[in-house]
C-alpha positions in Angstrom: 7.8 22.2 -102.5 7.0 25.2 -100.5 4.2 25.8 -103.2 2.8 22.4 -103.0 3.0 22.3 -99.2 0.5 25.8 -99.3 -1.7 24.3 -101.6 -2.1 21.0 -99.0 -2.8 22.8 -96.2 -5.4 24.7 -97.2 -6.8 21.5 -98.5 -6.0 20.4 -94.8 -7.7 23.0 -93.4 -10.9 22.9 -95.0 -10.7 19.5 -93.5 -11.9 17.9 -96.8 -9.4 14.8 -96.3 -9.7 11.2 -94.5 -7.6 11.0 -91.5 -5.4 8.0 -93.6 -4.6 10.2 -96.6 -1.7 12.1 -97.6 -1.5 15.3 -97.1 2.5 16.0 -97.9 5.4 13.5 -99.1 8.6 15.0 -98.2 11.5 13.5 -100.1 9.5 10.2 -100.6 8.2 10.1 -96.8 4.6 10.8 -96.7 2.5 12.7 -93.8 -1.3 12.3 -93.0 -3.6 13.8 -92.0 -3.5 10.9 -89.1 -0.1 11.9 -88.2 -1.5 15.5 -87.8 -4.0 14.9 -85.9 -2.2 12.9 -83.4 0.5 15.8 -83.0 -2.2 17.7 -82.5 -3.8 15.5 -80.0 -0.4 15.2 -77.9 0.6 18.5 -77.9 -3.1 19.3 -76.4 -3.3 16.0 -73.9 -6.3 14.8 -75.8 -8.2 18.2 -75.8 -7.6 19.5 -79.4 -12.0 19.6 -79.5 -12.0 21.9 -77.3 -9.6 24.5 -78.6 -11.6 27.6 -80.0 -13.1 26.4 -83.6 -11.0 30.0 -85.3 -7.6 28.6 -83.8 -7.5 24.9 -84.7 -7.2 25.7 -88.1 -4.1 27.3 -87.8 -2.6 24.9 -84.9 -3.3 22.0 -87.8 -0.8 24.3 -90.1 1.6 25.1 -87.6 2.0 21.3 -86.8 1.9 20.2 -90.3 5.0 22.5 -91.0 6.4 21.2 -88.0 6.1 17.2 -89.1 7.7 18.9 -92.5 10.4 20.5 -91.1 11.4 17.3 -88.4 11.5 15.1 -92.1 13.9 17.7 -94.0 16.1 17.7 -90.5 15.9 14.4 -90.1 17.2 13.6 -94.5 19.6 16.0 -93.9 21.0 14.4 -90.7 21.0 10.5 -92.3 22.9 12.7 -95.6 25.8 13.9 -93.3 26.4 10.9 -91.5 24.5 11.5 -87.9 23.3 8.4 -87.3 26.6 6.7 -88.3 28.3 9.1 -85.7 29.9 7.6 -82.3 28.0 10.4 -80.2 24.3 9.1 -82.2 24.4 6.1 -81.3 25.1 5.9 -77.4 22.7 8.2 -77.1 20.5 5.7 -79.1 21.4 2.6 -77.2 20.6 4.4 -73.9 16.9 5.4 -75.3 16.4 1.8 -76.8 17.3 0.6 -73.2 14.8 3.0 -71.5 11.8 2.2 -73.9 12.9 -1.8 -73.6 12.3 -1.8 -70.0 9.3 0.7 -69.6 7.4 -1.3 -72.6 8.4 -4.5 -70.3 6.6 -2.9 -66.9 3.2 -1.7 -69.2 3.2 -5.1 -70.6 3.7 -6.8 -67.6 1.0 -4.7 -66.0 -1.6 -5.2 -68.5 -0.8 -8.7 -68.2 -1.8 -8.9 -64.5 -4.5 -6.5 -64.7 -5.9 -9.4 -67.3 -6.2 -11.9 -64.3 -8.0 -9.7 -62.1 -11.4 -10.5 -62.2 -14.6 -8.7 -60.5 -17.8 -10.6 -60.5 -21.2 -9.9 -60.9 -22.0 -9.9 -57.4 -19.5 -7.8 -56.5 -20.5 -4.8 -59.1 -24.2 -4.8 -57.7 -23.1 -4.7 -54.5 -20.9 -1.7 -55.0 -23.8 0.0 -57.2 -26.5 -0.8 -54.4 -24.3 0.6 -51.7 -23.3 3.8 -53.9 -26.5 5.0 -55.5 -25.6 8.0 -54.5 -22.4 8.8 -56.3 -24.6 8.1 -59.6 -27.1 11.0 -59.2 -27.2 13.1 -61.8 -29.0 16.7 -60.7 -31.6 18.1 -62.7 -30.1 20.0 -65.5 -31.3 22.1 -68.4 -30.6 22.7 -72.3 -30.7 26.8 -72.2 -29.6 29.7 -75.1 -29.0 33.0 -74.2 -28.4 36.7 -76.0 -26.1 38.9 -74.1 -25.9 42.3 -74.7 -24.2 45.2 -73.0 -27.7 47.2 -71.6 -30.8 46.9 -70.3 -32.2 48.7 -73.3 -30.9 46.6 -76.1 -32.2 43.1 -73.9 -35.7 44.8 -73.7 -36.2 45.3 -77.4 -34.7 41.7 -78.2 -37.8 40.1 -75.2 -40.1 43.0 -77.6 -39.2 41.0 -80.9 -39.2 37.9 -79.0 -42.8 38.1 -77.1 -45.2 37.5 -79.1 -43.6 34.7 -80.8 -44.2 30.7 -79.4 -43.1 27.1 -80.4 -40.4 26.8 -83.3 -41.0 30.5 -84.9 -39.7 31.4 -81.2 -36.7 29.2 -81.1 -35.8 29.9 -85.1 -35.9 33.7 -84.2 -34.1 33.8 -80.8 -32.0 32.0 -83.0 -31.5 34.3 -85.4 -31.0 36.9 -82.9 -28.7 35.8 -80.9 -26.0 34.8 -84.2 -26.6 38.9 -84.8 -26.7 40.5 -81.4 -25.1 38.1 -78.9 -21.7 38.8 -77.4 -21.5 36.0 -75.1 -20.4 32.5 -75.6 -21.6 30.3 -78.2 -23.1 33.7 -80.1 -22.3 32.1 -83.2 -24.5 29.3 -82.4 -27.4 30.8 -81.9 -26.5 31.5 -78.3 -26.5 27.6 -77.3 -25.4 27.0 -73.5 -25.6 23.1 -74.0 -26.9 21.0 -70.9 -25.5 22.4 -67.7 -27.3 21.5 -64.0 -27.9 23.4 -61.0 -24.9 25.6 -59.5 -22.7 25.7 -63.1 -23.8 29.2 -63.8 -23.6 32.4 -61.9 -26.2 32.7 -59.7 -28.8 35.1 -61.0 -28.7 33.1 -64.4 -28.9 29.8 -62.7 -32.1 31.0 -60.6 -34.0 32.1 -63.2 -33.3 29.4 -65.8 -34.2 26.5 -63.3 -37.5 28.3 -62.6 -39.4 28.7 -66.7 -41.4 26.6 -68.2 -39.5 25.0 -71.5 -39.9 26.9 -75.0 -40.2 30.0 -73.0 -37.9 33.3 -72.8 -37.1 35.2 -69.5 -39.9 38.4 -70.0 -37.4 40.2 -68.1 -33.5 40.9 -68.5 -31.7 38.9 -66.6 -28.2 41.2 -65.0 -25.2 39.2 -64.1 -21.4 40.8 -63.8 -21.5 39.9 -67.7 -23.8 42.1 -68.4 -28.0 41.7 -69.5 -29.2 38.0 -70.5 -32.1 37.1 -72.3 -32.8 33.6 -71.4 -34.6 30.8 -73.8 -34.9 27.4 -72.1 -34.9 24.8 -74.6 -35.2 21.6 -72.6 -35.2 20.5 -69.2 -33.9 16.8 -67.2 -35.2 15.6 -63.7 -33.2 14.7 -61.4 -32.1 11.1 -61.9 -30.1 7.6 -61.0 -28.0 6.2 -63.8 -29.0 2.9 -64.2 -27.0 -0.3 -63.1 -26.4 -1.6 -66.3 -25.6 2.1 -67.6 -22.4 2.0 -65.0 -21.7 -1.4 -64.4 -18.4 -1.0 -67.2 -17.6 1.5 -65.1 -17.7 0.3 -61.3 -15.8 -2.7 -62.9 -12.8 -0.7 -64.3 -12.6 0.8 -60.7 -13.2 -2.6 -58.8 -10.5 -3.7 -61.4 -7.7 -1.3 -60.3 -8.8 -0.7 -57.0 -7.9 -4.8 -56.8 -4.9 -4.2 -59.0 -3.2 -2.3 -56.3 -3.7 -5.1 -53.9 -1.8 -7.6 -56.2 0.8 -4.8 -57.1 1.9 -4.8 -53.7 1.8 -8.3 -52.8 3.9 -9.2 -55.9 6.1 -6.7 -55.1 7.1 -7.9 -51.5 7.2 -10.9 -52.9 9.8 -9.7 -55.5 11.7 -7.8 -53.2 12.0 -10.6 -50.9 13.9 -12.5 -53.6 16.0 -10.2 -54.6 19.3 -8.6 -53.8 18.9 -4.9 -52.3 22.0 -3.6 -51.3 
């Protein structure tokens, strides 16, 4: 068993499998990778993606032994007569009571959320009203090579210089997988899109101020140390479009009108009922 388990999780880990598919059976009851992943997403609150690529690998292994180890508990506990005990099950009575009447409140909530209804007017009234809270400020799509000295960043803009269009990108590239110590080294230096303000402030001068498919000709210094600087794409300033938001000014309308009807029904409810 402990043999078999191995061989699945590095199977697991290579991540090879659909999310359906079993990866384990432990005395008949099977485990997916579905039930992995969803472990994995609780334990995280829905940010597993954004735990460090070299550390999910072995979270996914740690949780799959888990989910192993909670099954051979669990056989051994319906083997010695646990959930036959006394003590098992009022403990279980009181947690079917619990989940009984807080599935009862969600469902009765969704079901009054349903009858709220925002119209069209209303959403492009709020949109015209709050242009201004769907700005989105310029922003850029930057790479960068760190490197500990002013000497090592001025041979790397050397290399670099005399290089334009793609054969600069693929080399910066390149580079920055070799050289770079500073985030997202490994791929190729890529910052992503970030806008004004998100970066310290000598980076975030100079990036907002070259011309795209260009590299700083100078090191830039921050507290991180010497940056060399390739800015791969740039965005305006711009307004997200009505239609682009409107699902979302309707969700807020929604429950922004949901509270309203929450508390009328419940002084209506507590009017009619016994408070002692």
């Amino acid at each position: 068993m402990k043999t078999r388990t191995k061989i699945l999780s590095a199977i697991l880990l290579t991540g090879s499998l659909l999310s359906a598919q079993t990866l384990v059976t432990v005395n008949g009851t099977a485990i997916s990778q579905n039930d992995v992943d969803t472990e994995l997403m609780n334990a995280t609150q829905g940010r597993f993606n954004q735990v460090p690529a070299d550390k999910q690998a072995e979270f996914r292994k740690q949780v799959l032994d888990q989910l192993v180890a909670k099954e051979l508990v669990f056989g051994d506990a319906k083997e010695t007569g646990i959930l036959k005990s006394k003590e098992f099950e009022e403990e279980y009575e009181k947690v079917k009571e619990r989940i009984k009447k807080e599935l009862a409140i969600q469902v009765w909530q969704k079901k009054e959320l349903d009858k709220v209804v925002v119209s069209d007017k209303e959403l492009k009234e709020y949109y015209d009203k709050n242009k201004e809270e769907f700005n989105e400020k310029e922003s850029v799509h930057a790479r960068h090579i760190l490197v500990k000295t002013d000497e090592e960043a001025k041979a790397v803009i050397t290399e670099l210089k005399s290089l334009k269009g793609d054969a600069l990108k693929e080399k910066f590239v390149e580079i920055a997988k070799a050289k770079s110590t500073g985030p997202g080294g490994e791929k190729g230096g890529d910052l992503g899109f970030f806008a004004k303000g998100q970066m310290v402030p000598a980076f975030d001068e100079k990036v907002f101020s070259m011309p795209v498919g260009t590299i700083t000709p100078e090191p830039v210094q921050t507290q991180f140390g010497f940056h060399v600087i390739y800015l791969e794409e740039k965005k305006p300033e711009t307004t997200r479009g009505f239609t682009e938001v409107k699902s979302f000014i309707d969700q807020r309308l929604k429950m922004e009108k949901f509270k309203t009807v929450m508390k009328t029904k419940i002084d209506v409810l507590q009017k009619k009922a016994t408070i002692k």
